[in-house]
N, C-alpha and C positions, 0 to 999 in steps of 0.2 A: 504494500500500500504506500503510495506517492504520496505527502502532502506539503502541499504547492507553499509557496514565502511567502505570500501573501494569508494563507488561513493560518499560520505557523504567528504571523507578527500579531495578527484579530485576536487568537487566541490566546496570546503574552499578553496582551493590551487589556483584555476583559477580566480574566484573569489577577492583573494587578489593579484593577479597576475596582474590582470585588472588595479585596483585599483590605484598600482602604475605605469604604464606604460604611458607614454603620450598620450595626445588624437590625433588621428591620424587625419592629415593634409588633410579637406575636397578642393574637386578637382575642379578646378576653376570652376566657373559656364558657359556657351556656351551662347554668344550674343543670343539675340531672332534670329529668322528666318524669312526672308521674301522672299511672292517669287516672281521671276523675269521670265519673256514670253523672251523665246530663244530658234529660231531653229524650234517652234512648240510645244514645252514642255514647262512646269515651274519648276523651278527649285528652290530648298529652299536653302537661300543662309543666312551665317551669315556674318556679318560684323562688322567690327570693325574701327574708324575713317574715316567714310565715305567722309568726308572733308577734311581730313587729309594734310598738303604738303608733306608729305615723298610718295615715291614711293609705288606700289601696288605690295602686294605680295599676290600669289594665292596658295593656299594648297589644293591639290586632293590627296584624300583616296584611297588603293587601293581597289581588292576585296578579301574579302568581307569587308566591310569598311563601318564609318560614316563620314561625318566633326567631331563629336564629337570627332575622333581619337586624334584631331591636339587642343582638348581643353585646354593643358601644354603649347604649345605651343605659342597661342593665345595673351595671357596676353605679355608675353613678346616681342613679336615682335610690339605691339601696342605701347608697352612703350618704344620702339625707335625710335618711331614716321611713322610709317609703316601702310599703308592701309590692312589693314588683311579680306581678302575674302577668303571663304571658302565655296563651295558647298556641297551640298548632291549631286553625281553625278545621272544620271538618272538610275531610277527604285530602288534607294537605298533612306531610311530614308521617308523624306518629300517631295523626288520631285518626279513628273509624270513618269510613265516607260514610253518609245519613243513605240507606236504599235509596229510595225514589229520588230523581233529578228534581222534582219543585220541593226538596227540603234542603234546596240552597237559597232557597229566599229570604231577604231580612226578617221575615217574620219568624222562619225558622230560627235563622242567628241567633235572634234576638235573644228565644226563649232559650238556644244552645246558654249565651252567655250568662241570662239571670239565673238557669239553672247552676253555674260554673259557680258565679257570686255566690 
């Protein structure tokens, strides 16, 4: 195998590029998941200061979407002292798709989520 001066100098050069650059800032890690029976589905939900006294706040993905979207987020609203729930909404990630196609409707969601609260 031949390789030419030209991919021999690219790859010296990337290489020492690397080298010096800093190691780039791995992405928080997503609370484990558990899932919770609402509505007739289970729904994979992560959480954060489940005991918490600060207020609960909920974060929904859109589509196409994970929880794992709101994982930047996550860290820091916990560390204001913030109940941080976050679902996989239904048919998405780790929770149950609902059978029927018309129980993606807000009205479904809706009662998906008050069941979750």
């Amino acid at each position: 195998m031949t390789i030419s001066r030209r991919t021999l100098l690219a790859a010296t050069g990337a290489a020492a590029l690397l080298s010096i650059l800093p190691a780039r800032a791995q992405s928080p890690a997503m609370p484990p998941a558990r899932k919770i029976r609402t509505n007739g589905i289970r729904l994979a939900v992560h959480e954060v200061n489940e005991r918490g006294s600060g207020p609960a706040v909920v974060l929904l993905h859109g589509f196409p979407g994970l929880a794992y979207t709101w994982r930047h987020q996550i860290p820091a609203l916990a560390g204001a002292g913030y109940r941080v729930i976050v679902p996989d909404l239904p048919g998405y990630g780790q929770s149950d798709p609902p059978p029927p196609v018309e129980a993606y409707d807000i009205a479904h969601l809706t009662a998906d989520l008050a069941g979750l609260l």
